[in-house]
C-alpha positions as CSV (number, residue, x, y, z in Angstrom):
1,X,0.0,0.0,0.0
2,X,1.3,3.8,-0.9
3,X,-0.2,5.0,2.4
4,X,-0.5,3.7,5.7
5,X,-2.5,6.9,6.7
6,X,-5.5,6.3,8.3
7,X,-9.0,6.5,6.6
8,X,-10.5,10.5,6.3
9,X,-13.7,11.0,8.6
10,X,-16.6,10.0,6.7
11,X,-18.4,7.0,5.2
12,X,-16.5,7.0,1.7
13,X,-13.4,8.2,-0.2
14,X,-12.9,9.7,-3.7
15,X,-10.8,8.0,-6.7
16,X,-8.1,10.1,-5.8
17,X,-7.9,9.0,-2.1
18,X,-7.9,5.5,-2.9
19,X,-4.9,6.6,-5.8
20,X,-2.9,8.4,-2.9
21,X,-3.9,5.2,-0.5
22,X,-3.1,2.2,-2.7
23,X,-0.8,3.3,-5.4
24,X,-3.0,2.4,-8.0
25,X,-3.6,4.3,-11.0
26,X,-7.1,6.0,-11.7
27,X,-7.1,3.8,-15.2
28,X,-6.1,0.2,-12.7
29,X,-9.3,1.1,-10.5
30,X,-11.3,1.4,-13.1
31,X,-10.0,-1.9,-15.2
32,X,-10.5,-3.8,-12.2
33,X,-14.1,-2.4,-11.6
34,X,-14.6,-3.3,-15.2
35,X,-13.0,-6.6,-14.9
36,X,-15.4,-7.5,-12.2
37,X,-12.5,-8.0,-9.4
38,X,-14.3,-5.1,-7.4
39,X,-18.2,-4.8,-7.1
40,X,-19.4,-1.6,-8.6
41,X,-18.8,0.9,-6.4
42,X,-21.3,3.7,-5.0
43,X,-21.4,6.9,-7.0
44,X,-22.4,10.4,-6.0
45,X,-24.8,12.7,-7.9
46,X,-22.7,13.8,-9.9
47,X,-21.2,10.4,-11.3
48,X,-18.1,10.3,-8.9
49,X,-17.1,7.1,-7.4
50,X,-17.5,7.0,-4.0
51,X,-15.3,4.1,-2.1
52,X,-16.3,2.5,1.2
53,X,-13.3,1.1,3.6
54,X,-14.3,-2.3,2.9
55,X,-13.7,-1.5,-0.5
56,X,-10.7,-0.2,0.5
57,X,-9.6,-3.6,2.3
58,X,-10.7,-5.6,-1.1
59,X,-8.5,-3.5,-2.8
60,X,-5.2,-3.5,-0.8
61,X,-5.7,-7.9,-0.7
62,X,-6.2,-8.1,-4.0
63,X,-2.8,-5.6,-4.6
64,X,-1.2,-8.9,-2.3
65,X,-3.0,-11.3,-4.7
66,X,-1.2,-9.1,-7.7
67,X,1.9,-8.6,-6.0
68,X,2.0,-12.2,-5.3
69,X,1.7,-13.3,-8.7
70,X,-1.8,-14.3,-9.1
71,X,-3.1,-13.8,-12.7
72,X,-6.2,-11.8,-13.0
73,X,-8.2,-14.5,-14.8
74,X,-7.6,-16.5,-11.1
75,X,-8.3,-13.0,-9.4
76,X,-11.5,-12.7,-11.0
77,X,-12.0,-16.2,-10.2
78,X,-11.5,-15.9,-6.8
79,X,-13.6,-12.1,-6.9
80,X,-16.6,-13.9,-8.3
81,X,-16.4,-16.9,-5.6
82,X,-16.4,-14.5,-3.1
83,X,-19.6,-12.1,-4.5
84,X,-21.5,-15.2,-3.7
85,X,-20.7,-15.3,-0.3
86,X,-20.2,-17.9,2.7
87,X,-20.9,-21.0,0.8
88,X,-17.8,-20.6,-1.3
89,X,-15.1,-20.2,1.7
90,X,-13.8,-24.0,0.8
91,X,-13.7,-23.3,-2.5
92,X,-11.8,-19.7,-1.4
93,X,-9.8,-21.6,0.9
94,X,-8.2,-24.0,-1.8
95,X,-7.7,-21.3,-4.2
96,X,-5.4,-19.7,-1.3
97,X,-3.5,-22.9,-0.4
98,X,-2.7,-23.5,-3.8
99,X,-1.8,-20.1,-4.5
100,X,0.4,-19.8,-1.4
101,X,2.1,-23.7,-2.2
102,X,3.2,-21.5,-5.7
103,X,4.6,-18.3,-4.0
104,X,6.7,-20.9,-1.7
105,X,8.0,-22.7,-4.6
106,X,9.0,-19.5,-6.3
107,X,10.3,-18.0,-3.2
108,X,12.5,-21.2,-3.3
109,X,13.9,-20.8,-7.0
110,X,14.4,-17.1,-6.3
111,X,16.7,-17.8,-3.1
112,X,18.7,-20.5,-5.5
113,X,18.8,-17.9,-8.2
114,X,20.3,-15.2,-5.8
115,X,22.8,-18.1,-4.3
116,X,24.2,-18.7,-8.0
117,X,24.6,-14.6,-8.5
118,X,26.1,-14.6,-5.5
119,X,28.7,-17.1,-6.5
120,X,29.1,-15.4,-9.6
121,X,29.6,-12.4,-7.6
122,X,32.1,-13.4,-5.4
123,X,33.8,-15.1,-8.3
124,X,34.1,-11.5,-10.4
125,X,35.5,-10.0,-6.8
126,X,38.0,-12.4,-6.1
127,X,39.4,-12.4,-9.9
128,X,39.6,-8.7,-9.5
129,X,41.5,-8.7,-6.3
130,X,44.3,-10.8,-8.3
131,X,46.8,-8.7,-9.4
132,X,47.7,-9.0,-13.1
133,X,44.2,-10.7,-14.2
134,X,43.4,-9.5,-17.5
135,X,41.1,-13.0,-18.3
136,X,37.7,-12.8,-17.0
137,X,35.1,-15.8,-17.8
């Protein structure tokens, strides 16, 4: 989240609250209004979106989901489980699990990719310490 401020007194926040709260782009709120990964949101007389702090919360979890490396055809997936409510918490719940299991795998390969750039690093430094070393692999 771009913010950790907390929420403005009153019921609801503008677009560009949400913007300044989340980091998202005007244009990513909308998509993902559009894309059906957020319920339509309230709007004042005049047309403006008007954001509740639950919406809020949605939001920031489904930036996790994102930053996780969820797709958005699993994110919608997962959005429209949870528009029908209670009765699809397993269904939630395995979506999660399985989601999670992939972030640990990839956490794993990214920790043995950082290991062999380390190696490589330490490699360079050593060869450089050597005086007279013009060959470097």
């Amino acid at each position: 989240m771009a913010s950790e401020q907390p929420l403005p007194q009153g019921p609801t926040l503008t677009i560009a609250q949400v913007v300044e709260r989340t980091g998202l782009s005007h244009d990513t709120l909308r998509y993902y209004e559009k894309a059906g990964l957020i319920q339509r949101v309230g709007r004042t007389t005049g047309n403006q979106r008007r954001y509740e702090a639950a919406d809020l919360a949605w939001l920031e979890f489904l930036i996790r989901l994102r930053e996780t490396g969820m797709s958005i055809a699993d994110m919608q997936r997962f959005a429209a489980l949870r528009a029908r409510g209670d009765a699809t918490v397993p269904d939630r719940l395995a979506m999660l699990r399985e989601h999670r299991a992939d972030l640990a795998d990839r956490i794993r390969a990214l920790r043995r990719n950082a290991a062999s750039l380390d190696d490589k690093i330490d490699h360079y430094e050593r060869l450089l310490d050597q005086p007279g070393s013009d060959e470097l692999p």
